[in-house]
Backbone as CSV, one residue per row, in Angstrom:
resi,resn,N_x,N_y,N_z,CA_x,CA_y,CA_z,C_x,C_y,C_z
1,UNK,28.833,-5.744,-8.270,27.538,-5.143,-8.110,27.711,-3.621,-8.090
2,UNK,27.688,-3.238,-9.161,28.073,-1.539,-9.627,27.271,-0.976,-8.930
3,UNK,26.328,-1.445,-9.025,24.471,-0.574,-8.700,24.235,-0.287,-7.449
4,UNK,24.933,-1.298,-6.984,24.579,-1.149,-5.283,25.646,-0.204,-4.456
5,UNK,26.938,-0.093,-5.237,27.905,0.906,-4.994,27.790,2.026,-5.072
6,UNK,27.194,2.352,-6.196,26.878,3.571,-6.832,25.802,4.403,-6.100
7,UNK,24.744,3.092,-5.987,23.806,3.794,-4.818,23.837,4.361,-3.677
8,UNK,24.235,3.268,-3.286,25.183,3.785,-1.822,26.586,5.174,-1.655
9,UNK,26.763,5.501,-2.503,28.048,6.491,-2.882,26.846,7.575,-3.271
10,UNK,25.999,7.900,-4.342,25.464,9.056,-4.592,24.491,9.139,-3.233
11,UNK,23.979,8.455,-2.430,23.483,9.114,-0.899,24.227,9.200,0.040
12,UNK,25.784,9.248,-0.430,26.932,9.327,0.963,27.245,8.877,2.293
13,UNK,26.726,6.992,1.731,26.399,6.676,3.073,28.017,5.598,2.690
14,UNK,28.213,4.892,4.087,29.159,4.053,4.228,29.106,2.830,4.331
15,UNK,29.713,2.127,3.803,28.916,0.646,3.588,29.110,-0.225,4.969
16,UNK,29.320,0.502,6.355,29.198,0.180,7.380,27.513,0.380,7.513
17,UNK,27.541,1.703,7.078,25.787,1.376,7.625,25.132,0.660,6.419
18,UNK,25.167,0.847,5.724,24.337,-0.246,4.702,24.613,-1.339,5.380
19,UNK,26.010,-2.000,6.202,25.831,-3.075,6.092,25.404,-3.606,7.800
20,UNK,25.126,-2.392,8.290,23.746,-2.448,9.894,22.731,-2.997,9.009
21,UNK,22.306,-2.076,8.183,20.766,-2.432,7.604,20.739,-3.586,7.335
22,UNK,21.211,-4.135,6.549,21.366,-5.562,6.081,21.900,-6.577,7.217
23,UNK,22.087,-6.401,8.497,22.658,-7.509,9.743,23.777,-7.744,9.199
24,UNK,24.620,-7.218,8.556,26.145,-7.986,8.330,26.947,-6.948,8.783
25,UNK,28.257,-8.060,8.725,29.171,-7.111,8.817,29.529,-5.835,7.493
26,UNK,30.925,-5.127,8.063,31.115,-4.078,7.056,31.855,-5.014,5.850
27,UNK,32.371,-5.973,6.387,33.476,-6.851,6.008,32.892,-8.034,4.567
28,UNK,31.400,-8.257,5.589,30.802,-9.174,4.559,30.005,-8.269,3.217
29,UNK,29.487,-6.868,3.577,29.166,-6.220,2.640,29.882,-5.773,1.594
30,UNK,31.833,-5.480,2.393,32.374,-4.882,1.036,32.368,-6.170,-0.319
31,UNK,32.054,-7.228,0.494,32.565,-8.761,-0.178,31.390,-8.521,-1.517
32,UNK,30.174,-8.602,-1.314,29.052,-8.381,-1.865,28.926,-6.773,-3.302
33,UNK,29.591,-6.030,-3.118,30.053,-4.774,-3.597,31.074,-5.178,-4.294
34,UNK,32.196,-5.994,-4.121,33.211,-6.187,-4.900,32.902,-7.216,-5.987
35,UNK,31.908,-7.842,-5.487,31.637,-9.201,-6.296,32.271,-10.771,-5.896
36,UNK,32.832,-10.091,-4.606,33.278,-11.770,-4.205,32.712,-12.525,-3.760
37,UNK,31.707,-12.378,-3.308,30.209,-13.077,-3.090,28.713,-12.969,-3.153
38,UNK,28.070,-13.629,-3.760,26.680,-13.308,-3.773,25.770,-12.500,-2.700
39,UNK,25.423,-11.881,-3.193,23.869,-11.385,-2.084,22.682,-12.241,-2.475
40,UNK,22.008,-12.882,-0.840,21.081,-13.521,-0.690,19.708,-12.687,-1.346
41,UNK,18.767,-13.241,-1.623,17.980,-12.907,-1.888,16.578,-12.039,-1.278
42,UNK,17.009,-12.425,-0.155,16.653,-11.692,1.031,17.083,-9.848,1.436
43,UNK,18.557,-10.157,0.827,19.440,-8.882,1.139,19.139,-8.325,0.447
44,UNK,19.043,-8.736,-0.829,18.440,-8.187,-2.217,17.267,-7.609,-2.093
45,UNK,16.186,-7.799,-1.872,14.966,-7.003,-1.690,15.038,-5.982,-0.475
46,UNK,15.965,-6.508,0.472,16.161,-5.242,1.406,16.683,-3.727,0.821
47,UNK,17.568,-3.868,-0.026,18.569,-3.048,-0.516,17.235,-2.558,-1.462
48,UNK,16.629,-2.796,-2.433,15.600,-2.863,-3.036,14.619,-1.788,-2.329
49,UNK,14.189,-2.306,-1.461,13.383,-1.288,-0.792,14.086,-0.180,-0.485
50,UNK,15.425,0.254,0.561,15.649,0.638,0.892,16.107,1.958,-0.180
51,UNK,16.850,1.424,-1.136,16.464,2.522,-2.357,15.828,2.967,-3.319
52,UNK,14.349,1.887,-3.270,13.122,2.683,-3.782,13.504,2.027,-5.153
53,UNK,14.470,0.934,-5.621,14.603,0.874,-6.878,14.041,-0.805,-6.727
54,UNK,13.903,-1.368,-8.549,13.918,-2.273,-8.430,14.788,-3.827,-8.214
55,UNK,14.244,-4.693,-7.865,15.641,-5.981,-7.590,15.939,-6.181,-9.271
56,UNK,15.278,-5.718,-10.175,15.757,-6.199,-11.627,17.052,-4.867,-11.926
57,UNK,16.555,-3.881,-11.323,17.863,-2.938,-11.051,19.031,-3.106,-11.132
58,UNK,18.720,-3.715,-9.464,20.319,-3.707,-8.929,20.409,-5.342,-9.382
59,UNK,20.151,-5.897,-10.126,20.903,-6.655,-10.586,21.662,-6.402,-12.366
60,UNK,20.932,-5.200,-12.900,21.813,-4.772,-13.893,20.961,-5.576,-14.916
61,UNK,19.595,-6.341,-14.902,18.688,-6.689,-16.180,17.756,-5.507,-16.680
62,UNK,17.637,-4.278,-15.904,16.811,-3.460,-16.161,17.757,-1.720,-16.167
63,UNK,17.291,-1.072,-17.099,18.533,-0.043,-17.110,17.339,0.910,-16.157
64,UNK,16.254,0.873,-16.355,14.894,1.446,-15.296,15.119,1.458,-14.133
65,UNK,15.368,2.749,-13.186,15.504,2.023,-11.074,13.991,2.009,-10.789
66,UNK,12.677,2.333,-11.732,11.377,2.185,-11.240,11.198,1.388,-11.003
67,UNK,10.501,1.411,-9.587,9.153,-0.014,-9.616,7.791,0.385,-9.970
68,UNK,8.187,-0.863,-11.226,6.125,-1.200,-12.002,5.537,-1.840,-11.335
C-alpha cells in the first residue's frame, strides 16, 4: 500500500500515530503498509478521511486523491 506510505511520509507523521488513529498497534499498521495484510474496510475509510483523499485512491484504482 504505496499510497498510504507516501501519505503518511509527505505529512511527517509516524506510523505510530497513524496507527493511534486507526486503534492498532504500530506493529499491526507497519503490517498493512508493507502489504502483509489487508486493511479492513473500516480502516480504509478512516485513512480516507483523514487524508481528505479518496478510498479509490489509496487503493491505487484512481490516479485522482479527489473526492467527487
Amino acid at each position: 500500500m504505496n499510497r498510504i506510505r507516501d501519505l503518511r511520509e509527505d505529512r511527517e507523521l509516524k506510523q505510530r500515530q497513524v496507527a493511534e488513529l486507526l486503534g492498532m498497534s504500530q506493529q499491526n499498521y507497519s503490517k498493512i503498509e508493507s502489504g502483509a495484510t489487508d486493511i479492513t474496510s473500516e480502516k480504509l475509510i478512516l485513512l480516507a478521511d483523514f487524508y481528505q483523499v479518496s478510498v479509490d485512491y489509496l487503493l491505487g484504482l484512481s490516479k485522482n486523491p479527489r473526492r467527487d
